[in-house]
C-alpha positions as CSV (number, residue, x, y, z in Angstrom):
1,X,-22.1,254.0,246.2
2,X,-24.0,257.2,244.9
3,X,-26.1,258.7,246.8
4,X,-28.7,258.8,244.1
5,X,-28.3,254.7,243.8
6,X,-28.8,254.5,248.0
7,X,-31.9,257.1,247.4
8,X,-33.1,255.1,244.8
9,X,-33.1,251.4,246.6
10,X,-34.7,252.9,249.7
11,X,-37.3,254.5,247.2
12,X,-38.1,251.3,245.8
13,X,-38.4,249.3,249.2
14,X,-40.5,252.2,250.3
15,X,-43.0,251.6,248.0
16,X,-43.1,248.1,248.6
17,X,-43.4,248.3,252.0
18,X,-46.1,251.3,251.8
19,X,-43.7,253.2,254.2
20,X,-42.0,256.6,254.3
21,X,-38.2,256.5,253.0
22,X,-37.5,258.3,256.8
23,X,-38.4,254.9,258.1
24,X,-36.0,252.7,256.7
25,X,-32.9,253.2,258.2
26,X,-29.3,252.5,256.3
27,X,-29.0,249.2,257.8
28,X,-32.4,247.6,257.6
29,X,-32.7,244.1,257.9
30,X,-35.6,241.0,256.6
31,X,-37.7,241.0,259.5
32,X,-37.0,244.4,261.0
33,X,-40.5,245.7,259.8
34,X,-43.0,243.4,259.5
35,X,-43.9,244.0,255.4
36,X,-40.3,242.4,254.9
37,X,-41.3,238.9,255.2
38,X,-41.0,236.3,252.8
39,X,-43.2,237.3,250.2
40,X,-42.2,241.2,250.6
41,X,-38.3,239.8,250.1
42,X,-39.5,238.3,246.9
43,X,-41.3,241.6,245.7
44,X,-38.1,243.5,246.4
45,X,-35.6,240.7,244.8
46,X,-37.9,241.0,241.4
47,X,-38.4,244.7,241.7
48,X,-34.5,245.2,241.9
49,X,-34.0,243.2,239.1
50,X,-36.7,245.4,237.2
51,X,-35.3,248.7,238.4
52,X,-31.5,247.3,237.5
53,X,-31.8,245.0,234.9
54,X,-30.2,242.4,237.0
55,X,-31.1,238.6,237.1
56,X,-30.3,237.2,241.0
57,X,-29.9,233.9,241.2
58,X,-31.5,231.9,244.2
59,X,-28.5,231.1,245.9
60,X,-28.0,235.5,245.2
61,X,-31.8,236.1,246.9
62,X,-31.3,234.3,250.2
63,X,-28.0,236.5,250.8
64,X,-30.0,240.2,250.1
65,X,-31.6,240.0,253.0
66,X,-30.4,243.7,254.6
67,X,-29.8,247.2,252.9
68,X,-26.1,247.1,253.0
69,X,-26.3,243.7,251.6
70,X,-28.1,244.7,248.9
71,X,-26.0,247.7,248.3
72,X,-23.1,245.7,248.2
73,X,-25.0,243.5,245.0
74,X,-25.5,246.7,243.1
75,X,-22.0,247.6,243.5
76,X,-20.6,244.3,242.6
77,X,-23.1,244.1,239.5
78,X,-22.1,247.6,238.1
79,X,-24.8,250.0,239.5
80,X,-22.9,252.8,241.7
């Protein structure tokens, strides 16, 4: 993965959260900050599929539920 595609996910989970990029480390995880709770996982499944032009299916959403998991999806779905 590019660091410009790592950059940008953290950017975009950063501005969801309302928290600095330095704060979310590389392997970030649902729950390990207290914005990334249920609704905050749904505002960053439909803003990755904004920023990507990506459609995640349920079964997809309850499976992106760290950064390197997430990562991994880009990756898989052609964004590197």
């Amino acid at each position: 993965m590019s660091d410009d595609l790592h950059l940008q996910v953290k950017n975009i989970l950063a501005g969801i959260f309302q928290v600095p990029v330095e704060d979310l480390s590389d392997d970030l995880t649902f729950g390990d900050i207290p914005q990334w709770d249920s609704m905050g996982h749904m505002d960053v499944i439909m803003s990755l599929e904004e920023n990507f032009g990506i459609q995640v299916t349920a079964e997809t959403i309850v499976g992106l539920t760290s950064l390197p998991a997430i990562y991994g999806y880009l990756e898989q779905n052609g964004h590197d």
